[in-house]
Each structure stands twice: as structure tokens, then as C-alpha cells.
C-alpha positions in Angstrom: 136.3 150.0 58.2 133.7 147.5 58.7 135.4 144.8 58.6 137.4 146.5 61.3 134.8 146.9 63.2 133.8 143.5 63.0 137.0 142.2 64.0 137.2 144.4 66.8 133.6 143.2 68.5 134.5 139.8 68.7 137.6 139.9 70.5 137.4 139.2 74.4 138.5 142.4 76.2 136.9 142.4 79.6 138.5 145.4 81.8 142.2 144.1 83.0 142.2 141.1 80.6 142.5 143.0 77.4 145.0 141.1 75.9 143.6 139.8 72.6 142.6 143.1 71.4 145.7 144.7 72.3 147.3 141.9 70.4 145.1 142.6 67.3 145.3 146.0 67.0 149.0 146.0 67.4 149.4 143.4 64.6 147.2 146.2 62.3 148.7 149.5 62.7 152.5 147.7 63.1 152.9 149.1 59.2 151.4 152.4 59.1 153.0 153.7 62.9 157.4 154.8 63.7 157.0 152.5 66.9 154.2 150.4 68.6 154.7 149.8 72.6 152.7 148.4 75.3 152.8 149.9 79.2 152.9 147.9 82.0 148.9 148.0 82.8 148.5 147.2 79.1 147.9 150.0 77.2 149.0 149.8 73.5 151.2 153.5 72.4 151.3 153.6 68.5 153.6 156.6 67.8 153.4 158.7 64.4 156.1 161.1 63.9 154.4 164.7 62.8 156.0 167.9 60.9 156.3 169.4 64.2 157.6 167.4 66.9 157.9 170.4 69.5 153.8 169.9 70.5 152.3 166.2 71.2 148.8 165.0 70.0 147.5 162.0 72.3 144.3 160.1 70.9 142.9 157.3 73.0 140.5 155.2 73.2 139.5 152.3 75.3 139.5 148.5 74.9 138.3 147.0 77.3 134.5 146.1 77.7 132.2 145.4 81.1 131.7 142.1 81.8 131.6 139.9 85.4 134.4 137.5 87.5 133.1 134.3 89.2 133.7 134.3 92.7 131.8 131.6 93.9 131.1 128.1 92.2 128.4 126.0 94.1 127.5 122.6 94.9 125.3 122.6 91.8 127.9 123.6 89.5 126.5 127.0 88.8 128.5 130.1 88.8 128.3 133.3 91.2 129.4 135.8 89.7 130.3 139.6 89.8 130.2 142.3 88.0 133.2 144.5 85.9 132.4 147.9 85.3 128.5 149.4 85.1 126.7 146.6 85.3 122.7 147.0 84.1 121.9 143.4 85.7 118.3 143.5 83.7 119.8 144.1 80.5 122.7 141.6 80.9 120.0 138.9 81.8 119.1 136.0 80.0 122.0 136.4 77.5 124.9 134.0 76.0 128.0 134.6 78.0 131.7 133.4 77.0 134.6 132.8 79.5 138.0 134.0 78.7 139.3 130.5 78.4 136.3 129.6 75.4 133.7 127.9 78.1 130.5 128.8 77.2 127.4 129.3 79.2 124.3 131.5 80.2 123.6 134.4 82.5 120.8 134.2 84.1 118.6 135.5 87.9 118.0 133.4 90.7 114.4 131.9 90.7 111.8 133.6 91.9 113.8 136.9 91.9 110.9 139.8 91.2 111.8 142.0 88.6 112.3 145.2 90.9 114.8 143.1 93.0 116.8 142.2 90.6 120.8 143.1 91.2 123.9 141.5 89.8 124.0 139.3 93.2 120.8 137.8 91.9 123.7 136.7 88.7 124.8 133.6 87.7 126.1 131.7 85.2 125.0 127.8 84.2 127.6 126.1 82.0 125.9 123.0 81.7 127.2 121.0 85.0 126.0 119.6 87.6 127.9 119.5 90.8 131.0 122.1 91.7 133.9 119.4 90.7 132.7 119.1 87.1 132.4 123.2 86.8 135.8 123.7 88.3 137.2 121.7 85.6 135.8 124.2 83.3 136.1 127.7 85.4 138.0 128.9 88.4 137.4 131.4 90.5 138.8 134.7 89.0 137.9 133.7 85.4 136.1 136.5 83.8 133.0 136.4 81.0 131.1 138.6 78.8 128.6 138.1 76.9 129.3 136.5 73.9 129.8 138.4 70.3 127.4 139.5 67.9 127.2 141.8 65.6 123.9 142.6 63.5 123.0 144.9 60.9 119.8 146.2 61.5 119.5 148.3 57.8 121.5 150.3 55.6 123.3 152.1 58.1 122.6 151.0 61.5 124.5 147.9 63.5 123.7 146.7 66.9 126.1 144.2 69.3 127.4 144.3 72.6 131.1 146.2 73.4 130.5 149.1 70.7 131.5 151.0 74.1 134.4 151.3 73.2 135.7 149.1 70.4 133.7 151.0 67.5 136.2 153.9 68.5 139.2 151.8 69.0 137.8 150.6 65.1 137.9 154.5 64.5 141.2 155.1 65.8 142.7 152.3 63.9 141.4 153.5 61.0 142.6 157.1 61.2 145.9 156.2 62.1 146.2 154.0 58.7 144.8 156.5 56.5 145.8 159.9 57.5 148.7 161.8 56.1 151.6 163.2 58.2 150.2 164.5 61.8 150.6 168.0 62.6 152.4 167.1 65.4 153.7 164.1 66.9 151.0 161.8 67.6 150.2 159.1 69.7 147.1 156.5 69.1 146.3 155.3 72.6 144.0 152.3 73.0 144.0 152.0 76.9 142.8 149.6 79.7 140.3 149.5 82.7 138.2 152.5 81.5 135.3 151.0 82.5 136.5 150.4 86.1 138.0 154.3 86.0 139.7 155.6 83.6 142.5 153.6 85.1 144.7 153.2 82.1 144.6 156.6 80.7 146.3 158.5 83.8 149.6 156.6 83.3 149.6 156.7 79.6 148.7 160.8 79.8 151.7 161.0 82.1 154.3 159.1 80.0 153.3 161.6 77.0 152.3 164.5 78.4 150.8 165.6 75.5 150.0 168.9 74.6 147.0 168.6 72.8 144.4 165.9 74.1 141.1 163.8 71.9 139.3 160.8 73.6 137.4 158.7 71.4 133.8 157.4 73.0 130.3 156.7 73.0 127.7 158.8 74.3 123.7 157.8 74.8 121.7 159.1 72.6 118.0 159.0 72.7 114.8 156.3 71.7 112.6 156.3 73.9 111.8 157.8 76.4 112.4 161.6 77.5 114.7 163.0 74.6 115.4 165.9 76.9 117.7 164.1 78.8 120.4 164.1 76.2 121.5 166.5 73.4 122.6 163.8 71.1 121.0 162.1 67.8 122.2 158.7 66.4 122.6 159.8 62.4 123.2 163.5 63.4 127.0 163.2 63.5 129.6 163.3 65.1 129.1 164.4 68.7 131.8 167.7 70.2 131.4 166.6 73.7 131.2 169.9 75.4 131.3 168.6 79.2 129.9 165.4 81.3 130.7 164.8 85.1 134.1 164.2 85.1 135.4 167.1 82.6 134.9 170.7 81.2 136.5 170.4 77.7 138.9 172.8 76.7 137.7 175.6 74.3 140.1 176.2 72.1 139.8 172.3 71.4 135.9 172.8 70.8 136.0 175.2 68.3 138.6 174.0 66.8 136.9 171.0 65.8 133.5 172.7 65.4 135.6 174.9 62.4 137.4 171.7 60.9 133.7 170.2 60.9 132.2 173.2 59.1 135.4 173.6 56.7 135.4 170.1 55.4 131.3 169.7 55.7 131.3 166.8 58.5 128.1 166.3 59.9 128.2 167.5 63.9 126.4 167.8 67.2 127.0 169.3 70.6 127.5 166.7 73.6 126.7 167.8 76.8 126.5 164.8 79.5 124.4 164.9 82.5 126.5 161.8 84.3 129.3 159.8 83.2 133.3 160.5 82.3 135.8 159.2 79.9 139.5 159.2 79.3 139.3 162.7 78.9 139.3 163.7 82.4 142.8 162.3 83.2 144.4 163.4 79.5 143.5 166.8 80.3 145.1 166.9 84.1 148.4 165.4 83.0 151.3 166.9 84.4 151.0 170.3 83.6 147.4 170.0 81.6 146.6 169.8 77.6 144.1 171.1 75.4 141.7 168.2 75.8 138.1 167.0 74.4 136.3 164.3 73.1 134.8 163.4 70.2 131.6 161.0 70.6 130.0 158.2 68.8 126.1 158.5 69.3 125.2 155.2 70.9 121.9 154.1 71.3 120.8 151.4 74.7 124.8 151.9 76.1 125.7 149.5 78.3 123.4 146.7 77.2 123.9 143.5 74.7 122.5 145.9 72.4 124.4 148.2 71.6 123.4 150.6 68.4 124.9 152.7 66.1 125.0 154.8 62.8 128.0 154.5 60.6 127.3 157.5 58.9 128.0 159.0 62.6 131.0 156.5 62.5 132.5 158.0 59.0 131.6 161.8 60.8 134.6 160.7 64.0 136.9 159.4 61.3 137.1 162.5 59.2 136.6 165.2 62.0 139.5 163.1 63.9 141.3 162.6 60.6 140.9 166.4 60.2 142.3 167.3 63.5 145.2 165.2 63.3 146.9 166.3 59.8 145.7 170.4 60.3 146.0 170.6 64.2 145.5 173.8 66.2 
């Protein structure tokens, strides 16, 4: 699974320009799926025929990543940018950034910017040229970057890099998809596009399936430092039941179900319960006529941010509580 993982962090995937990673994981679960297909936003639809094809189990999760565009490339050859997605313009600074295309460079704040006005029109990128002719040989406006790939382990269990939102779960669904026996039901592992920009790819995906039964795979912050009261969520304390956040009241009968596969099969879990923020979720669960839908989170420590860290003993927890769901069902 980790080299999975590993894989999936350093392809480029920047919301609408998903292409590599939909190429990837296509090429890994072509053996172990009836029919891989991709949508016409992008979405990647690996179907697994179940015992009981008369109810329909969508999973997704999402594959793209933020990131920024250039719009602007000056006299001096440096690179205006803006952002993709949620954008924490302090976090993002001062970091190794890769274009779609391979260019390298670094994103970096206007001088004399003070640190409390600093916002992603402050951004740019420096590629190493000097005047706007040599930098449009490298980058046009419309190219996208994000920062560039690492992953580090930070001790036994615990990894940090940039894009674990949401490629650690697109890792997870991968992984479930090649090791579980028969589905339940007819299943569909959904790695969709643009969540970052709005759940964008999710709605048409739901709608083509209209599944009955409904599980988006995502992060969710958990606590350092700072007020812990904020969140409900431990990294290391399992897999997270999300419960509700803005965008979505989870479905009941899909919460205890999983809380009773969790207990049955003695996976470590938590309660989620988000303040702010929404996921794929909120559009599986209003397709056509509704499904059962919920979420099961990966605890995520500094979200958002270059960062990025997690627990893979929270990581095994999502496989086997999803792996659970999938072969028992309802």
C-alpha cells in the first residue's frame, strides 16, 4: 500500500488537469475491476460486479490537488499567478513548485509584502529568467503548477508531503478495490475531478450511477496545536465516521452501519463532526432520488499545506472498515 501511496503523491493532478493520475490508477485496477471508463469531465468509473446487482455501492474519491494558473508573465520574466482551490498563500510560500509541462521554479511574495498582508495576489513564481520572452518559452498563460512532490517519513508510522488531500484515499481506494472479495452489491470505485474547486466531478458521476448506497473517501483536520476543541478528530485514533460538516448530514443507517462493522472486525474508529468544509459526499447523497451516503475520513494533520501529515495505522483503519463495508454491505 505504500508504495501506492508513493506513487500516487508524485503524480501532477492539479484540479481540471488530472490526467496523469487518472492514467495511473486506471493502468492498476485494469486487472482486478469488469470495466474501467472515464466521463467526459474526467472522472475514472472502475465497475466490480457484486452478488446482488439489484442495489449499487458508489465509492469516490478525489484526484485532483490545489495548486495555482499563471495569468500574467512580466517584463522580468516572473510569473503572476492564481490560485486553484483553497489556497493558504502563507503556507504555500517559499516552496518548490513544478509546472504541468516539467518547468521548475519557486513560489514566492512580492518584496516588502508584511506578513499580515499577504494574499495569493502577493504570489509569484521565478523560473530562473530574466525578461518575459525567455519565460514564455518556458510557460504560457493558462499553465498550472503545484508544488512539487515530496514524500517523508517522519517515524514509524507517520508520513508528511503535499496532496495527501486527496491522493492517500485515492491510494485507499485502489487498494480496496484490489483486495476485496466479491462486493455486496455492484460497486463502483470513483476517483473524480475538481473537488477542490466544488465537488464538481462528483455530481455527474453520482447521476450516471445513481447509486443506492453512497462512501466518500477524504481527509479531515485533525488537531496539533492549538485549540483541540475545534475538531473531534485524532491522527492515530482511527478511522474517522464523519457524522456531518457544512455541506452534508450523513445518513444514519450508513453511520451505524459502519460504527458495527468497526466494532465486529475490531477497527480502530472515531466520530467526525466538521465545523466548515464539504466533500464528495454532499452531491452522492442528492443524486437523483438520494442514497444512503457518508464518509469515511483519513485524520490529516496541517490540511491544505506542503505539509501534509498522516498515520498509516489510521490509513490501514479506512482500508478495512471500507473493505468491510464493501463485501458485507447493509
Amino acid at each position: 500500500m505504500l508504495n501506492i501511496m508513493k506513487k500516487y503523491q508524485n503524480a501532477f493532478s492539479v484540479s481540471g488537469f488530472e490526467t496523469q493520475l487518472s492514467e495511473i490508477i486506471s493502468k492498476d485496477l485494469k486487472s482486478a475491476v469488469d470495466s474501467i471508463t472515464v466521463d467526459a469531465v474526467g472522472n475514472v468509473i472502475a465497475f466490480k460486479k457484486g452478488k446482488d446487482s439489484s442495489k449499487k455501492l458508489m465509492i469516490a474519491a478525489h484526484m485532483d490537488e490545489i495548486g495555482f494558473m499563471a495569468v500574467n508573465i512580466e517584463d522580468n520574466g516572473l510569473i503572476r499567478v492564481a490560485p486553484i482551490g483553497g489556497i493558504n498563500p502563507v503556507a504555500s510560500s517559499f516552496h518548490n513548485v513544478k509546472f504541468q509541462n516539467g518547468v521548475s521554479g519557486i513560489l514566492v511574495i512580492e518584496d516588502g509584502t508584511r506578513a499580515a498582508d499577504i494574499t495569493t495576489s502577493k504570489l509569484f513564481v521565478d523560473i530562473g529568467c530574466d525578461t518575459a520572452s525567455s519565460a514564455k518559452r518556458k510557460v504560457k498563460i493558462g499553465d498550472v503548477c503545484a508544488v512539487a512532490p515530496m514524500v517523508k517519513k517522519l517515524s514509524a508510522t507517520r508520513y508528511t508531503s503535499k496532496a495527501f488531500d486527496d491522493r492517500i484515499c485515492c491510494t485507499i481506494a485502489t487498494y480496496a478495490a484490489l483486495n476485496c472479495e466479491t462486493p455486496a452489491y455492484d460497486t463502483y470505485f470513483v476517483f473524480t475531478v475538481q473537488e477542490e474547486v466544488g465537488c464538481r466531478g462528483a455530481q455527474p458521476s453520482s447521476f450516471a450511477i445513481m447509486p443506492d448506497y453512497s462512501i466518500a473517501l477524504d481527509i479531515t483536520p485533525a488537531p496539533a496545536c492549538g485549540n483541540p476543541n475545534h475538531f473531534t478528530v485524532k491522527l492515530g485514533g482511527g478511522a474517522a465516521i464523519k457524522i456531518k460538516d457544512s455541506s452534508v448530514i450523513c445518513s444514519p443507517k450508513m453511520v451505524d452501519r459502519l460504527t458495527e462493522l468497526a466494532e465486529e472486525n475490531k477497527i480502530k474508529y472515531q466520530y467526525e463532526v466538521l465545523l466548515a468544509g464539504g466533500t464528495d459526499t454532499s452531491k452522492m447523497q442528492l443524486a437523483g432520488a438520494g442514497s444512503h451516503a457518508c464518509c469515511i475520513s483519513l485524520p490529516t494533520r496541517y490540511t491544505h499545506t506542503p505539509v501534509e501529515t498522516i498515520d498509516t495505522k489510521d490509513m490501514e483503519a479506512c482500508v478495512k472498515l471500507l473493505t468491510a463495508f464493501i463485501e458485507k454491505g447493509i
